[in-house]
C-alpha positions as CSV (number, residue, x, y, z in Angstrom):
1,X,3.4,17.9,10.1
2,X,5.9,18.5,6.9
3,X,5.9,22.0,5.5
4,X,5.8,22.3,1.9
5,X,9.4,23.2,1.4
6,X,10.2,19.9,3.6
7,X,7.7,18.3,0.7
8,X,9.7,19.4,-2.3
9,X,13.1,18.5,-0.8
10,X,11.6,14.8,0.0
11,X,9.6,14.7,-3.6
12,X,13.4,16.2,-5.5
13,X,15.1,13.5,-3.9
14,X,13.1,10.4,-2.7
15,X,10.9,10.2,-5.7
16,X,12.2,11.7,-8.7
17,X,13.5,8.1,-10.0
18,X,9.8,6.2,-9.5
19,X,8.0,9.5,-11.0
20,X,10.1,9.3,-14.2
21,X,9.4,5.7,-14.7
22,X,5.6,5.7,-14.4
23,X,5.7,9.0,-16.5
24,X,7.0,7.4,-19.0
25,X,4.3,4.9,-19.0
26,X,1.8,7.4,-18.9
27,X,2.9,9.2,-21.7
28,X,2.4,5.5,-24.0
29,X,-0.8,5.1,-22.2
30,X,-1.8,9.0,-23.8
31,X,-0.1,7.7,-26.9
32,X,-2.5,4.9,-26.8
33,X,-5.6,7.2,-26.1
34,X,-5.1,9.6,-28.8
35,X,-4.3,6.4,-31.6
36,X,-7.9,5.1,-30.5
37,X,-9.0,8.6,-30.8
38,X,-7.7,8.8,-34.5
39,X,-9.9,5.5,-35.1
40,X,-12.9,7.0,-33.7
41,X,-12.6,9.6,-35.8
42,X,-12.3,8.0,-38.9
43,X,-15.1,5.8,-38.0
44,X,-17.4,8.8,-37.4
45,X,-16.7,9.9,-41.3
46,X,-16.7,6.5,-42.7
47,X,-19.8,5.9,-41.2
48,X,-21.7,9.3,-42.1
49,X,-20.7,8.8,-45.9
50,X,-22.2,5.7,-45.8
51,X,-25.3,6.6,-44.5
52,X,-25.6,9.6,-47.0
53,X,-24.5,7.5,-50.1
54,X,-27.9,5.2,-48.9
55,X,-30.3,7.9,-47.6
56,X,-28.7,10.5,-49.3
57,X,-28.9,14.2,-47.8
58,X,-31.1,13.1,-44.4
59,X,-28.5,9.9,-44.5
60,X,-25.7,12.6,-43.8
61,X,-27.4,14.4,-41.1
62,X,-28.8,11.1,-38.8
63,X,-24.5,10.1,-39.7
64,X,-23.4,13.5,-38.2
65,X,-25.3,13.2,-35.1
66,X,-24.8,9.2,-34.0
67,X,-20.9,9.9,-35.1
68,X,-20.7,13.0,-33.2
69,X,-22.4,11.6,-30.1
70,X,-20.8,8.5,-30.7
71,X,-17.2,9.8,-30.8
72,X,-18.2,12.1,-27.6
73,X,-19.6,8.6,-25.5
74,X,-16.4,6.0,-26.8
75,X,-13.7,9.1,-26.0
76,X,-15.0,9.7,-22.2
77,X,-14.9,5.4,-22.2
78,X,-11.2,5.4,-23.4
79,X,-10.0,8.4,-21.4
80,X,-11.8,6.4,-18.6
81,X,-10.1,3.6,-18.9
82,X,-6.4,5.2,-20.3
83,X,-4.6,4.6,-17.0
84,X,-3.7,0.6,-16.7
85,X,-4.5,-0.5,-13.2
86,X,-0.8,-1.8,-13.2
87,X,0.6,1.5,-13.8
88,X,-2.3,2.8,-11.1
89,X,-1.3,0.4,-8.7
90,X,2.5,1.5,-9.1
91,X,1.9,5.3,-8.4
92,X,0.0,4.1,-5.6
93,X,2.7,2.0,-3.9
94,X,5.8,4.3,-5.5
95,X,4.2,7.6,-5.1
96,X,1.6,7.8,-3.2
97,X,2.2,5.6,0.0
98,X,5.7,7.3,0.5
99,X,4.1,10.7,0.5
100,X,1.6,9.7,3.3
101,X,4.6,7.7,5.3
102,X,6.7,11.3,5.1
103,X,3.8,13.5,6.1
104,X,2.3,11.1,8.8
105,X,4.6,8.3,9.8
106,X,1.9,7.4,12.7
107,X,-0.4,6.4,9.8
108,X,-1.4,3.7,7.3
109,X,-2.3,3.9,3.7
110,X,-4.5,1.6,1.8
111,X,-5.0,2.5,-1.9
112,X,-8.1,0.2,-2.1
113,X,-10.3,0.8,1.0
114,X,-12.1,3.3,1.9
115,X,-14.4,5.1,5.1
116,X,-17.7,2.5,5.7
117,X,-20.7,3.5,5.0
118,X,-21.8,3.3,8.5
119,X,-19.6,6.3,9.8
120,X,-20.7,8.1,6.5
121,X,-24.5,7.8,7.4
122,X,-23.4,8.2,11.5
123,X,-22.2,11.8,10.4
124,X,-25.6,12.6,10.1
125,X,-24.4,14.5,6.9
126,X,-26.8,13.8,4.1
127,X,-30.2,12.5,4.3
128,X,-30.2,10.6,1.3
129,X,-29.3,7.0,1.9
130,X,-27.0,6.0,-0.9
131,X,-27.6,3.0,-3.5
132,X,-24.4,3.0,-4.7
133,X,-21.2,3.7,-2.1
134,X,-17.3,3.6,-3.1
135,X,-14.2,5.0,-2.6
136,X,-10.3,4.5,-2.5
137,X,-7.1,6.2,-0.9
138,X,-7.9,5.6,2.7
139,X,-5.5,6.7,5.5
140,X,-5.9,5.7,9.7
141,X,-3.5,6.0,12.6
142,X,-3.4,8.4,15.2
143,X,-1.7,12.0,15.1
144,X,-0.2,13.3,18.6
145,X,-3.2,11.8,20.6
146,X,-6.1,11.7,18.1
147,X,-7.9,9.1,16.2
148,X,-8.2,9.5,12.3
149,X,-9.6,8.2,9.5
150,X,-10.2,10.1,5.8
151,X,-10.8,8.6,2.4
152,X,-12.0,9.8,-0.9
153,X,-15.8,8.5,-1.0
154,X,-18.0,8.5,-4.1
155,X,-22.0,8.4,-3.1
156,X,-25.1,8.0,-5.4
157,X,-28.4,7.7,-5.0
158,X,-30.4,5.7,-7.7
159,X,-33.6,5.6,-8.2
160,X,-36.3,2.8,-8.9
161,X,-35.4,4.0,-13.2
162,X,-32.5,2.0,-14.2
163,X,-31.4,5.3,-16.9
164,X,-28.2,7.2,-16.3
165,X,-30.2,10.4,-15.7
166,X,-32.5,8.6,-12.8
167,X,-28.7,9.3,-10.5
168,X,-27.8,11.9,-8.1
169,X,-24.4,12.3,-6.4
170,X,-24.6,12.8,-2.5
171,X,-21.3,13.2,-1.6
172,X,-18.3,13.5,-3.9
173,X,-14.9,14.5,-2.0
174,X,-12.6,13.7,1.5
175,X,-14.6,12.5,4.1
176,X,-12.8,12.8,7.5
177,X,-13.4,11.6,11.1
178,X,-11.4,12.0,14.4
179,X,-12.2,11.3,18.0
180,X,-13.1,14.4,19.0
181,X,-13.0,13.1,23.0
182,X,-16.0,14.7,24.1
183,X,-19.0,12.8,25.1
184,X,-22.6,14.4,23.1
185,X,-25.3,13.9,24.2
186,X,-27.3,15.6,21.3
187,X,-26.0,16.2,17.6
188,X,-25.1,19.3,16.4
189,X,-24.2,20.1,12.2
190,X,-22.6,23.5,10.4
191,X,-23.7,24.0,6.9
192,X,-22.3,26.5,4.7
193,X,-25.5,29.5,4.7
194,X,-27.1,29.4,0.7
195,X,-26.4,32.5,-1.1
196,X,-29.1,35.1,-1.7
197,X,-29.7,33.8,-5.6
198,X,-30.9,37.0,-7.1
199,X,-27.5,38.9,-5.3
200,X,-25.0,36.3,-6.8
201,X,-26.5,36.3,-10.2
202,X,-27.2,40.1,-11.0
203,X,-24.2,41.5,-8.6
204,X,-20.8,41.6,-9.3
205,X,-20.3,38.6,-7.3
206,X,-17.3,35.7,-8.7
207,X,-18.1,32.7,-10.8
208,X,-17.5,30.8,-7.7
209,X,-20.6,33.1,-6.3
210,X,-22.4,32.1,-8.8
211,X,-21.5,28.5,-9.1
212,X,-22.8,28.8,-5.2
213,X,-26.3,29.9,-6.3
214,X,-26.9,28.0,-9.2
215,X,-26.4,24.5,-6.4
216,X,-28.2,26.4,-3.9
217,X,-31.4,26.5,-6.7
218,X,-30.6,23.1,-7.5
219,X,-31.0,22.0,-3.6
220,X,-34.0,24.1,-3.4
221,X,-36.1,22.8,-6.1
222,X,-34.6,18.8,-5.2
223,X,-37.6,17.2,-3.5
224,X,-34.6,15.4,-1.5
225,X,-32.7,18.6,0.2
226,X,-31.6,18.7,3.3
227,X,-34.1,19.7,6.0
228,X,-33.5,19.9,9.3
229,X,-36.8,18.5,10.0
230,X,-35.7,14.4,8.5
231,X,-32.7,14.3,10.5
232,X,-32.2,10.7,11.8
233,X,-31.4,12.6,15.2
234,X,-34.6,13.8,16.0
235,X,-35.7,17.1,14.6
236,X,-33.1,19.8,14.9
237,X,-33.6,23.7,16.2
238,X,-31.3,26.4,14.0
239,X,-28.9,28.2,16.6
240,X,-27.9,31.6,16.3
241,X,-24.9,31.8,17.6
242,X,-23.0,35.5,18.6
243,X,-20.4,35.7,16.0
244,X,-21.7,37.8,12.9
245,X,-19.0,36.3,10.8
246,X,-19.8,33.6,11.5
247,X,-23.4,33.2,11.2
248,X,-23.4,35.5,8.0
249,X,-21.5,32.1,6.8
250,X,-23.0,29.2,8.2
251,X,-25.9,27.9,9.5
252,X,-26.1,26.2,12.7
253,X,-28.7,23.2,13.9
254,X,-28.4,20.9,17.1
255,X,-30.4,18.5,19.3
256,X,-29.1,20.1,21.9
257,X,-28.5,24.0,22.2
258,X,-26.4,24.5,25.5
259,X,-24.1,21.7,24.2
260,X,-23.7,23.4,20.4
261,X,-22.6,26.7,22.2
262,X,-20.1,24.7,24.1
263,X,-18.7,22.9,21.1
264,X,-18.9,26.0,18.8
265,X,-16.7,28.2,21.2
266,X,-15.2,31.1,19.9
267,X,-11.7,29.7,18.9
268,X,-13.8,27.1,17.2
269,X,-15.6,29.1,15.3
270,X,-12.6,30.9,14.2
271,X,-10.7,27.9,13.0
272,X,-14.1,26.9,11.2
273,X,-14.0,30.3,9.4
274,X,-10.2,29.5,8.2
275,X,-11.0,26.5,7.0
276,X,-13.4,28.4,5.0
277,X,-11.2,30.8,3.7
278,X,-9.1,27.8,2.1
279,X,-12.1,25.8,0.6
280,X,-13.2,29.3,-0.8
281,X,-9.3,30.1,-2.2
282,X,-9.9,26.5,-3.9
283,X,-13.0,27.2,-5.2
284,X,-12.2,30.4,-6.5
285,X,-9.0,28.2,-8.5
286,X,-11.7,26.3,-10.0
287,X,-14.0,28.7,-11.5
288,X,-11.0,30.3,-13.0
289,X,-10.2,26.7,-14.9
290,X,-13.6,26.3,-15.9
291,X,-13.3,30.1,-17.6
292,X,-9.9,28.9,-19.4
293,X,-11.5,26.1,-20.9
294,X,-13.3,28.8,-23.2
295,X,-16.1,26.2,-24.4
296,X,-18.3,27.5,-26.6
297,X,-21.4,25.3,-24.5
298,X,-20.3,25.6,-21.1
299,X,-21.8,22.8,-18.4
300,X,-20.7,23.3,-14.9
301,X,-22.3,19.7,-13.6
302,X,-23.4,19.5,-10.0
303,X,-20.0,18.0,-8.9
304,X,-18.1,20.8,-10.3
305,X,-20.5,22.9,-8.4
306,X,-19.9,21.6,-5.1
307,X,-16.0,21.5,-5.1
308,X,-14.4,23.3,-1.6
309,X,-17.9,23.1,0.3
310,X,-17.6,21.7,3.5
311,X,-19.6,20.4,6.3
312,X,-18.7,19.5,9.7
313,X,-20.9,17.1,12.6
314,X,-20.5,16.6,16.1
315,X,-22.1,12.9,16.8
316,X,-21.0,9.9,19.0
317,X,-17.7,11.4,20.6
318,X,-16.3,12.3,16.6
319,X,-16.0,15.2,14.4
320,X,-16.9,14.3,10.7
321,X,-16.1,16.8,7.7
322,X,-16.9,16.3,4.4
323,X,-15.4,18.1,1.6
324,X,-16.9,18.4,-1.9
325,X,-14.1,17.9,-4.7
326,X,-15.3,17.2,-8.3
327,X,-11.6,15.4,-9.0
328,X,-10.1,12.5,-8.2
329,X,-7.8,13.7,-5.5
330,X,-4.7,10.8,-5.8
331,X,-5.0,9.3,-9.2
332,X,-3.2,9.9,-12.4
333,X,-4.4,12.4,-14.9
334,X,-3.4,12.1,-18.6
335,X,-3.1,15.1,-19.1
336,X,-0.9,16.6,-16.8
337,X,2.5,14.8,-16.7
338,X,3.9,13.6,-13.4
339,X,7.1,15.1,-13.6
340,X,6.5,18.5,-13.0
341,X,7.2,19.0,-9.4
342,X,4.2,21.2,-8.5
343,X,1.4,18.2,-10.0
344,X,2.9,16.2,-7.1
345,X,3.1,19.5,-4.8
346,X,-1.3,18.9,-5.4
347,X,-1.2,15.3,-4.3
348,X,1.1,16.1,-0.9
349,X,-1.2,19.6,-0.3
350,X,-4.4,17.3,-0.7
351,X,-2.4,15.7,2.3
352,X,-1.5,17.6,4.0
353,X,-5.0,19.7,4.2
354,X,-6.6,16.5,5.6
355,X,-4.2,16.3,7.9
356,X,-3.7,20.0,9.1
357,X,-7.8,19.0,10.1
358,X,-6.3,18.1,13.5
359,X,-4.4,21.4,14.1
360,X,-6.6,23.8,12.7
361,X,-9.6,22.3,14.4
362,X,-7.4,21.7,18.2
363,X,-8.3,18.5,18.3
364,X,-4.9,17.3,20.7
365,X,-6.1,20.1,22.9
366,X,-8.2,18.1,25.5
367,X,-10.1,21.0,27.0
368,X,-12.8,18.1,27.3
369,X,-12.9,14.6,28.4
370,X,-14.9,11.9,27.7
371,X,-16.9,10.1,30.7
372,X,-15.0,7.2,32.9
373,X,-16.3,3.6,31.6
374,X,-19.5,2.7,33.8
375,X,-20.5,5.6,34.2
């Protein structure tokens, strides 16, 4: 794996010439945006004077609210759709592709596919089947002797109601896989433990704590949480495993207890709390943005909510993690330009986290084996 300072060298000098061109086509593409902007604007007032001049004083409150909410619903459209998919497709190919080929020559990139949604429902993750499943940004290949696969995936479930409220994300984030070369025979999940809701919202916990116990009331009160009772592997026993650190952060459930305490070793469980100390750094990050946006209505939304958790299976011979991330992890943001070398220092860090996954979790340590064929 590349170190960061190995990053910046290769970003300085391999991509400063392609970053500067597509910069300058995203800074039209914002020059475009905020011209539309102007429009919608003007529209708004045009349009609640002449509803006043014909209805008079109610005329200029129904014109306040449908321009208001209409300038709020046409901006999110246009910011939506600011980014050209030519100039998407460039920083894909220019930008993105070379970054993945210096941090992982063993591996492929492929901007438009993504993980299948049979590996996301063999995770045994989430119990909600998804009606709508997409994602981009996939990267397979093999690191020292290990199989991987990762994408950004995007899953919703919708129900029978065709409204925009009748949706609810399941999974927003990196989903990862790699052989782990053990045959199970059972299944075996790690969840992050819910906080204790009355301690995050009265203490003097973070805004991360307390971003952490407003989903955990939002799980609780879901008719479609988790349980360990619906999973598709047979109903599941919690393990309480000897590490208080641990267990004071995660919860453990398995098919098959003997095998959990042999996957969940001590070194594993170490790594796993590591891997939580960077997802709660992250989160932490996050909760300080949301306070410098100084709204005056503040909405966290559940996506935003879930950003750094993690979970991690042990089914058919892989280990899956899934990690929430409200953002789009390797697209272009219009409002953050590309030429400032720590923006791309994000992209090659989302990288390189997915692929530290290997190392931080010994996977190329084959303290297992998987059975001979036939047997």
């Amino acid at each position: 794996m590349t170190t960061p300072r190995e990053t910046r060298t290769f970003i300085e000098q391999e991509l400063a010439e392609p970053l500067e061109r597509i910069e300058r086509a995203r800074l039209a593409a914002v020059r475009e945006l905020h011209r539309k902007r102007s429009h919608l604007k003007i529209g708004a007032v045009v349009l609640t004077l002449l509803l006043m001049f014909i209805m008079g004083p109610f005329g200029l409150f129904v014109g306040v609210v449908v321009g208001f909410f209409g300038y709020l619903g046409f901006s999110q459209r246009f910011q939506n759709m600011a980014i050209p998919k030519e100039l998407r497709d460039d920083f894909k190919r220019d930008v993105i592709r070379p970054l993945v080929d210096h941090a992982a020559p063993s591996t492929t990139y492929y901007p438009d596919r993504h993980v299948s949604l049979d590996a996301f429902s063999a995770s045994g993750m989430f119990q909600t089947h998804p009606t709508r499943f997409r994602g981009d940004d996939l990267v397979e290949g093999r690191l020292g002797d290990t199989d991987i696969r990762f994408s950004e995936l995007d899953a919703e479930h919708r129900g029978r109601s065709s409204e925009a409220g009748d949706s609810r994300t399941i999974f927003k984030g990196l989903f990862f896989s790699a052989d782990f070369h053990k045959d199970f025979r059972g299944f075996t999940i790690v969840r992050p433990r819910p906080p204790k809701l009355v301690k995050s919202y009265l203490g003097r916990g973070s805004k991360a704590d307390k971003m952490n116990a407003g989903l955990a009331m939002a799980e609780h009160i879901s008719a479609s949480r988790w349980t360990p009772e619906s999973s598709r592997f047979g109903r599941l026993e919690e393990i309480e495993l000897e590490d208080p650190e641990f267990m004071e952060h995660f919860r453990v459930y398995s098919t098959d207890q003997v095998e959990a305490r042999y996957i969940l070793s001590p070194s594993m469980m170490e790594r796993l709390l590591a891997f939580r100390g960077e997802a709660v750094r992250a989160r932490e990050a996050l909760a300080q943005r949301i306070d410098a946006k100084k709204k005056f209505i503040q909405v966290v939304d559940q996506d935003e909510m879930e950003s750094g958790r993690f979970y991690v299976s042990f089914a058919h011979s892989n280990v899956y993690i899934a990690k929430h991330h409200f953002r789009d992890l390797f697209e272009i943001d219009t409002r953050q330009p590309l030429t400032d070398p720590s923006r791309i220092e994000e992209y090659a860090a989302d990288l390189r986290f997915a692929f530290d996954i290997v190392e931080d979790l010994n996977l190329n340590t084959r303290i297992w084996s998987k059975a001979p064929t036939g047997r």
